[in-house]
C-alpha positions as CSV (number, residue, x, y, z in Angstrom):
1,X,110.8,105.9,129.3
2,X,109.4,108.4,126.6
3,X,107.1,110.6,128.1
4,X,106.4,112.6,124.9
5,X,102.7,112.7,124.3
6,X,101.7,111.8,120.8
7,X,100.5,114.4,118.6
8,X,96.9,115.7,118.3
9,X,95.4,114.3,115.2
10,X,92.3,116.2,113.8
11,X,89.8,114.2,111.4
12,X,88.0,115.8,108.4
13,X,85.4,113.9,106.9
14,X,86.1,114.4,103.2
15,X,82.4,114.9,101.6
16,X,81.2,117.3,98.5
17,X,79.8,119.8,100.5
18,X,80.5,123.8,100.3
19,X,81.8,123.3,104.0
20,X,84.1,120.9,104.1
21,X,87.1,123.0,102.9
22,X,86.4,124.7,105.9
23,X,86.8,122.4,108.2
24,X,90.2,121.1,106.6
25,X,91.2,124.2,106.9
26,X,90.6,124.7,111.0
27,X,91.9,121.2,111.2
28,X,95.4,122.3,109.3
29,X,95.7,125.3,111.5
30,X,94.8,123.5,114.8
31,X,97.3,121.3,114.0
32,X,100.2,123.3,112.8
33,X,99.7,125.9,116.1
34,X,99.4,122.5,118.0
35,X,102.4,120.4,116.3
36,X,99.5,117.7,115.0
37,X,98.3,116.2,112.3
38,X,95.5,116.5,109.5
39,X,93.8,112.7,108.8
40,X,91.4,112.6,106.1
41,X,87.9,110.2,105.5
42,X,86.4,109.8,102.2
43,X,82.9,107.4,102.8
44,X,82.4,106.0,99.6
45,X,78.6,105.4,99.3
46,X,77.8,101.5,98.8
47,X,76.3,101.0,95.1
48,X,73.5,99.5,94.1
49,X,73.3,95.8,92.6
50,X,73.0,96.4,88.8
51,X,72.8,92.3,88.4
52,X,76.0,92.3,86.5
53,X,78.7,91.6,88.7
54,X,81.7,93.3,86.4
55,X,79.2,96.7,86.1
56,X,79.2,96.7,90.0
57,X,83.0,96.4,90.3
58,X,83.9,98.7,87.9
59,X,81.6,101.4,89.7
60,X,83.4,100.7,92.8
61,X,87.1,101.4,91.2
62,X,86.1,104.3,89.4
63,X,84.9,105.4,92.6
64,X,88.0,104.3,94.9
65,X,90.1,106.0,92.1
66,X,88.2,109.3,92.4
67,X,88.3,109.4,95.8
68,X,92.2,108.6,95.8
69,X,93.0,111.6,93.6
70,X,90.8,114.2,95.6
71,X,91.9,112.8,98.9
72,X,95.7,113.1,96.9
73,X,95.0,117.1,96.1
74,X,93.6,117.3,99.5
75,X,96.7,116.2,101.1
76,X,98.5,118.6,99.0
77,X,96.9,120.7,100.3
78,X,98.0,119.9,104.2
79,X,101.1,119.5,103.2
80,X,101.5,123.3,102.0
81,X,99.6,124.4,105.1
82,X,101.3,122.4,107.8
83,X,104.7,120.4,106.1
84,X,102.8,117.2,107.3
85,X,101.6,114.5,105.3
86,X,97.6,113.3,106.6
87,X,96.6,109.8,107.8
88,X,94.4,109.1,104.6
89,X,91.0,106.6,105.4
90,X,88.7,105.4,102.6
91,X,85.7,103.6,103.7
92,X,83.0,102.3,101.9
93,X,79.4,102.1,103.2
94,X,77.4,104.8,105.2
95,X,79.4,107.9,106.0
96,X,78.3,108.3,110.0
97,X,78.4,104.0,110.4
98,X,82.0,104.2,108.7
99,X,83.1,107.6,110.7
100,X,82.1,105.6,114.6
101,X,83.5,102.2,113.6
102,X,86.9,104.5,112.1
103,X,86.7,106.6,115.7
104,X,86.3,103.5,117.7
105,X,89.5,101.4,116.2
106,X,91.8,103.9,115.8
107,X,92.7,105.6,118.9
108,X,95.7,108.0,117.2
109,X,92.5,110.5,115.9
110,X,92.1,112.7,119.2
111,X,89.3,115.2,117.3
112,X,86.9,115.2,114.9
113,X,86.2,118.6,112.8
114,X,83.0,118.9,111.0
115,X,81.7,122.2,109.6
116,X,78.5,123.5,109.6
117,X,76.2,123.8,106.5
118,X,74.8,127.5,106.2
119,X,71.9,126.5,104.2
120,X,68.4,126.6,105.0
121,X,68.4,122.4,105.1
122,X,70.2,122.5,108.5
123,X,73.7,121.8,109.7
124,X,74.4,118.8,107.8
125,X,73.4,114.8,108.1
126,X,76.7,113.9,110.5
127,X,76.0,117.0,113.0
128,X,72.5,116.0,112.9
129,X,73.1,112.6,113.5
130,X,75.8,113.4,116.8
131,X,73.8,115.7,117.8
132,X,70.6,113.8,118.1
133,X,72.2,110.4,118.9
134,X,75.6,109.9,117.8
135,X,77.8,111.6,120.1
136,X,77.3,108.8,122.2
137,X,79.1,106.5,120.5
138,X,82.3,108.7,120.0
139,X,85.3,108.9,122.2
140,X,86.8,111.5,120.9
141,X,85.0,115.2,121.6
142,X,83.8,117.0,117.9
143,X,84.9,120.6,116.6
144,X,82.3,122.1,114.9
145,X,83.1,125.0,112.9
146,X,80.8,127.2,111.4
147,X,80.9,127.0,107.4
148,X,80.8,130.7,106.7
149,X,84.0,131.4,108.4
150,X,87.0,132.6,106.1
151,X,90.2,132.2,106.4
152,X,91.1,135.5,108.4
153,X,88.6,134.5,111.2
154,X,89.7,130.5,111.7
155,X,93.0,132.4,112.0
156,X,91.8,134.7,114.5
157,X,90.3,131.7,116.7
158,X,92.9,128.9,115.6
């Protein structure tokens, strides 16, 4: 019988905020000192009805394709940092529904890593929504990294 646990895998939710880098970052070096893995989730937003069914389906490939080739220099990424190849999740709807439904059916992803927003507008929608009523429904426990960190102190800490 093979007793070998299965690696950790650390999941970044892939957004446009300043942060985010950060958090791929702690995720890649958790991971490489840990022997896990990087997986990656890109939420497409839905889009709006336009009333013209062809408008509405070419605004969803052009966004599946841009989310494909930043999730694909993202990966590169990981791959430089850790030799490892991420899980790669693209969802399309709202980013914390698609994050819990993506937590609750796949039990390979062992942590989530979000990072912190240092603006004045608070630490971000997904942090505010776990930390107000979302952590409820994970069941995997949340890393949350501050976004100011550089590189030198998530490798002090990692």
């Amino acid at each position: 019988m093979d007793t070998k646990a299965a690696p950790r895998i650390f999941l970044v939710v892939v957004d446009d905020s300043p942060e985010m880098p950060v958090a791929l970052y702690y995720a890649s070096r958790r991971a490489q000192r840990t022997g896990g893995r990087v997986a990656l989730l890109r939420v497409i937003p839905p889009h709006e009805a336009h009333g013209l069914a062809s408008v509405e389906a070419l605004m969803r490939e052009e966004a599946q394709q841009e989310a494909e080739q930043l999730l694909q220099r993202l990966a590169k990424t990981v791959v430089d940092e850790i030799g490892k190849l991420p899980a790669i999740y693209i969802k399309e709807g709202s980013a914390r529904d698609e994050l819990v439904e993506l937590l609750a059916n796949d039990p390979s992803i062992s942590i989530l890593v979000l990072a912190a927003s240092t603006g004045p507008e608070g630490p971000g929608p997904l942090i505010s929504f776990l930390a107000s009523k979302g952590m409820a429904k994970l069941r995997v426990p949340v890393t949350i990294v501050p976004g100011s960190l550089t590189h030198e102190q998530i490798d002090a800490i990692s």
